[in-house]
N, C-alpha and C positions, 0 to 999 in steps of 0.2 A: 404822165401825159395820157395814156391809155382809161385813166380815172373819167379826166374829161370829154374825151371821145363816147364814151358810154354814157355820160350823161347827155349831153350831146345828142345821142342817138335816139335817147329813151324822148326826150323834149321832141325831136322831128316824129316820131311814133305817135306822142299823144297829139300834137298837131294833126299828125294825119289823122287816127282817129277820130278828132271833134269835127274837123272838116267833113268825112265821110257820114258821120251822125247828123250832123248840122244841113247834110245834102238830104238825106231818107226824108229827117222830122219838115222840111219845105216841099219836097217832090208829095210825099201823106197829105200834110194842106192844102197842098194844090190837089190833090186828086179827089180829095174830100169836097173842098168847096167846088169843083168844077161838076161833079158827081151826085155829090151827095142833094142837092135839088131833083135831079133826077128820079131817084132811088126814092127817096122819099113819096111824092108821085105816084111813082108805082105800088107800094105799098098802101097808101093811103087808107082805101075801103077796110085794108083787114086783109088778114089771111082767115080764111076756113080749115077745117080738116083736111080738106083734099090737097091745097096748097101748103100746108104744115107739114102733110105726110113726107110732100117731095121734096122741103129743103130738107126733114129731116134724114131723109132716105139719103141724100149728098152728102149732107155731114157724118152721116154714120160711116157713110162707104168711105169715107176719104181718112178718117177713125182708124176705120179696119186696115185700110191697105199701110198707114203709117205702122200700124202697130206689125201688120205680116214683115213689113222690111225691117222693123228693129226686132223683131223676133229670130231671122236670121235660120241656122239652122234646127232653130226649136220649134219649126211652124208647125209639123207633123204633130208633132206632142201638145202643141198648145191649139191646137185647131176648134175643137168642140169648145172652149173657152173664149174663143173669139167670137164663134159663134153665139155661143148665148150670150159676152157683151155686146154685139151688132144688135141684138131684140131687144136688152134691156137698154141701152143704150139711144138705140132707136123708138121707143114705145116714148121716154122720158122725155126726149127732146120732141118728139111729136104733141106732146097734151104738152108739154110749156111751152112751145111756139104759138102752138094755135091757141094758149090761153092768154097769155100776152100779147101775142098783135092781132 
């Protein structure tokens, strides 16, 4: 009896699962389409350098700060490594931003 209770259990699981996947991938199209005219919009002209510089300087920093938290107790030791991928990191995504939009 305990066979079927597990099976049982594992079916109500992947149920919930597709349920909660099936919620994200509709709540994403909706946000997209309700959004995504907006955004668009706003990018339209182009970004320049200046405007390249500061989404890349966002993405860098948010980069870094991921990486300082799964670093953990190693931040001390890995610090000058961070820092130099925050420039390289930063430099790369600045000249492909601004060369693509």
């Amino acid at each position: 009896m305990a066979r079927n209770e597990n099976i049982s259990d594992r079916r109500l699981s992947l149920a919930l699962f597709l349920a909660i996947l099936a919620a994200i991938v509709v709540a994403g199209a909706l946000v997209f389409f309700v959004f995504g005219p907006a955004l668009a919009a706003a990018v339209e002209p182009g970004l320049g350098l200046r405007g390249a510089a500061l989404v890349a300087a966002g993405v860098s920093m948010s980069a870094i700060v991921m990486m300082a938290i799964a670093a953990g107790d190693g931040l001390l030791g890995e610090l000058q490594y961070m820092i130099l991928g925050f420039l390289g990191f930063f430099v790369v995504s600045w000249l492909m931003i601004a060369w693509i939009f």
